[in-house]
C-alpha positions, 0 to 999 in steps of 0.5 A, a space after each residue: 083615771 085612764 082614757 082609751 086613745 080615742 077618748 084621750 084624743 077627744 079631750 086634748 081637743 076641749 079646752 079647760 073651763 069649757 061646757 061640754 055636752 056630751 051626747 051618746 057618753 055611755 058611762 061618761 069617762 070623758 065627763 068625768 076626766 074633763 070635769 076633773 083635769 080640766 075644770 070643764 061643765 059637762 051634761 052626759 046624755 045617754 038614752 040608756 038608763 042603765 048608761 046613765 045610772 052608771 054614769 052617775 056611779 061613775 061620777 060618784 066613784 070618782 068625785 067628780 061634778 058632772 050631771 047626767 040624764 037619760 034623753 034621746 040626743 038634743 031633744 029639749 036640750 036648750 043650748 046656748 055656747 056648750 061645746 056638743 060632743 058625740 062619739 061612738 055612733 055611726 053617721 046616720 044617727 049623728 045626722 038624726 041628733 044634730 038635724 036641727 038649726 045648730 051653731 055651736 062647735 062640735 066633736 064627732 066621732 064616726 065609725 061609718 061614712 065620714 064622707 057623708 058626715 063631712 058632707 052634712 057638715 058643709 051643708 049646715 054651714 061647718 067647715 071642719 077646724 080639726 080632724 084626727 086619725 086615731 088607732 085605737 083597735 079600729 081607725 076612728 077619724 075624729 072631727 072638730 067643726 066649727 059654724 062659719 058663722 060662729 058660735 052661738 
């Protein structure tokens, strides 16, 4: 299984073995490389049906173990140390799914206002560990945040 630049970016920043959820994962290619080449758990959340259906085929085509749920961001996720991962949206929908009391790690991927991402970030107490500049067809800036009080 091949992943674009981007996703590929992503994942050299997850460790193996890690929990990873993965917000906004459309079909989940980056589940299903993780959980495969990396061992990692990953829960994919995409509030399309139609995603998470494919995500599930997906899954299935390429035997891998991930799990996949129809849900609109964190809502009544319980979190405990999963690694959050969302790419592919802009700020203003990343700051509406993560606008709540959060510590854990996370990888962003924004295609709009970084700045007023990085800006979020500070203000809920990250600091940013990573950041990446990737062409993949478009710039992508990809961002590694930690908590400065740590992780859960």
């Amino acid at each position: 299984m091949k992943l674009s630049k981007r996703l590929k970016a992503i994942s050299d920043l997850i460790n193996p073995n890690s929990k990873v959820i993965d917000v906004g994962s459309d079909h989940a290619f980056l589940d299903i490389y993780l959980n495969k080449y990396k061992n990692c758990q990953c829960l994919a959340i995409d509030k399309s049906k139609y995603c998470t259906e494919t995500a599930i085929n997906n899954a299935i085509k390429f035997e891998a173990d991930i799990k996949a749920i129809t849900n609109d961001g964190l809502n009544g996720i319980p979190l405990s140390d999963e690694l959050i991962v969302i790419s592919g949206m802009g700020t203003r929908n990343i700051i509406k799914i993560l606008n709540f009391d959060i510590t854990n790690d996370l990888i962003l991927s924004s295609h709009t206002n970084i700045d007023d991402l990085k800006a979020f970030l500070n203000e809920k107490g990250y600091y940013i560990y990573k950041e990446l500049i990737i062409e993949d067809g478009k710039t992508y800036n990809i961002i590694y945040a930690k908590h400065k009080g740590g992780a859960r």
